[in-house]
N, C-alpha and C positions, 0 to 999 in steps of 0.2 A: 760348892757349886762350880761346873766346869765351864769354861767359857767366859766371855764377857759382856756385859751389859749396858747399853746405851739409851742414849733420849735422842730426838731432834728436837730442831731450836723450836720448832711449832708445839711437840710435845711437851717442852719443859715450861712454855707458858700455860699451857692448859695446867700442868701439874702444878704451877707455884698459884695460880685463881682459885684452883679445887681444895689447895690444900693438901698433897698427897705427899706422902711422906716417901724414899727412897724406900723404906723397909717393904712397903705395900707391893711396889714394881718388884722386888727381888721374890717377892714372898709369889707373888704369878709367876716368875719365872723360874723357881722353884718347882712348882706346882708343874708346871708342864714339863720340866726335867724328867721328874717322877711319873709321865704319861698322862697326866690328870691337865687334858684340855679341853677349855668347856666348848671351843667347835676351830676347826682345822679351816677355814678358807683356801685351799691350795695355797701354791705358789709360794710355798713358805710363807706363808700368813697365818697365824694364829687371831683368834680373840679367845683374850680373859679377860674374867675380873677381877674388880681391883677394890677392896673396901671403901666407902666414904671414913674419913677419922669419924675415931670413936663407935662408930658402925659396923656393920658387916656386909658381908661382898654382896649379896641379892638387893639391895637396894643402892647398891654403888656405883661405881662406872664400868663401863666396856671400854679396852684400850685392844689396837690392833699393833702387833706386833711381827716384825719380819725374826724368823726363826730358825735358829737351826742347830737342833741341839745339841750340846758338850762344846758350840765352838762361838755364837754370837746372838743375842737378843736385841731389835733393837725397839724400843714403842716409838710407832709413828703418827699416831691417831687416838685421842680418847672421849669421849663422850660419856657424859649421865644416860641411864635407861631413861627416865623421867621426862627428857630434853628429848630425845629422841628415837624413835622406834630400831631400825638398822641403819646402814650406808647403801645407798643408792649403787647400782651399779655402775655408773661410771665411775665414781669416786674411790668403789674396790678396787676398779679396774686401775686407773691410777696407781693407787695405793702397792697392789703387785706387782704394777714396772720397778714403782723405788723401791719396794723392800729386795728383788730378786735384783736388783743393781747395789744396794746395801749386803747382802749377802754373797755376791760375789766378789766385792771390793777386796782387793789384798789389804796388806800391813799399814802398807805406804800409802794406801787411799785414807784408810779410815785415820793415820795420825795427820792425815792434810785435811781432810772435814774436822777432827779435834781441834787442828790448831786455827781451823777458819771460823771456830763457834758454830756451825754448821751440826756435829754432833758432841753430846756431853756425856764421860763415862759415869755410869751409877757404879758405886762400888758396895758388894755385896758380905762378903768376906769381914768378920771384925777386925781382922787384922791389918784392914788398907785404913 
């Protein structure tokens, strides 16, 4: 997989409550590598899903993600369908200021939100 992959600090509490495994995040980011997205929100916003453990994706969560292929994924946002129908538009709107400010960040931004706990790299790769 090209690129690299990240969490925010709000994301990764959702992920450590749900139970969601790194594999799951890599495995949607994968998935939209290969074109296979289940809906484009501009703005370099993606949603996918994301399995429940031991489940499958259609009854799993919806995570949004700032995107931008071969170079950075980041999940900013996840929800259960169950929990809740979509995101309101304000909350998109929000949601495409940080991600198009997360995808524009150089080198130097994104290892100063790494080192502020602000963002956490997912590593995809067996080899990390």
């Amino acid at each position: 997989m090209a690129g690299r992959v990240f969490r925010t600090k709000a994301f990764g509490r959702f992920q450590r409550r749900e139970r969601i495994e790194d594999s799951a995040l890599c495995d949607a980011v994968e998935r939209a590598e290969r074109g296979l997205v289940d809906a484009d929100l501009g703005h370099g916003l993606i949603k996918q899903r994301v399995a429940r453990p031991g489940q499958g994706r259609s009854g799993g969560y919806r995570t949004i993600i700032a995107y931008r292929s071969g170079e950075r994924a980041v999940f900013m946002f996840g929800f259960a369908k169950s929990q809740r129908a979509n995101i309101a538009d304000d909350d998109l709107r929000d949601l495409a200021d940080f991600g198009m400010l997360l995808l524009a960040m150089d080198g130097e931004g994104i290892e100063t939100m790494l080192a502020g706990d602000e963002l956490k790299e997912v590593f995809c790769d067996a080899e990390e």
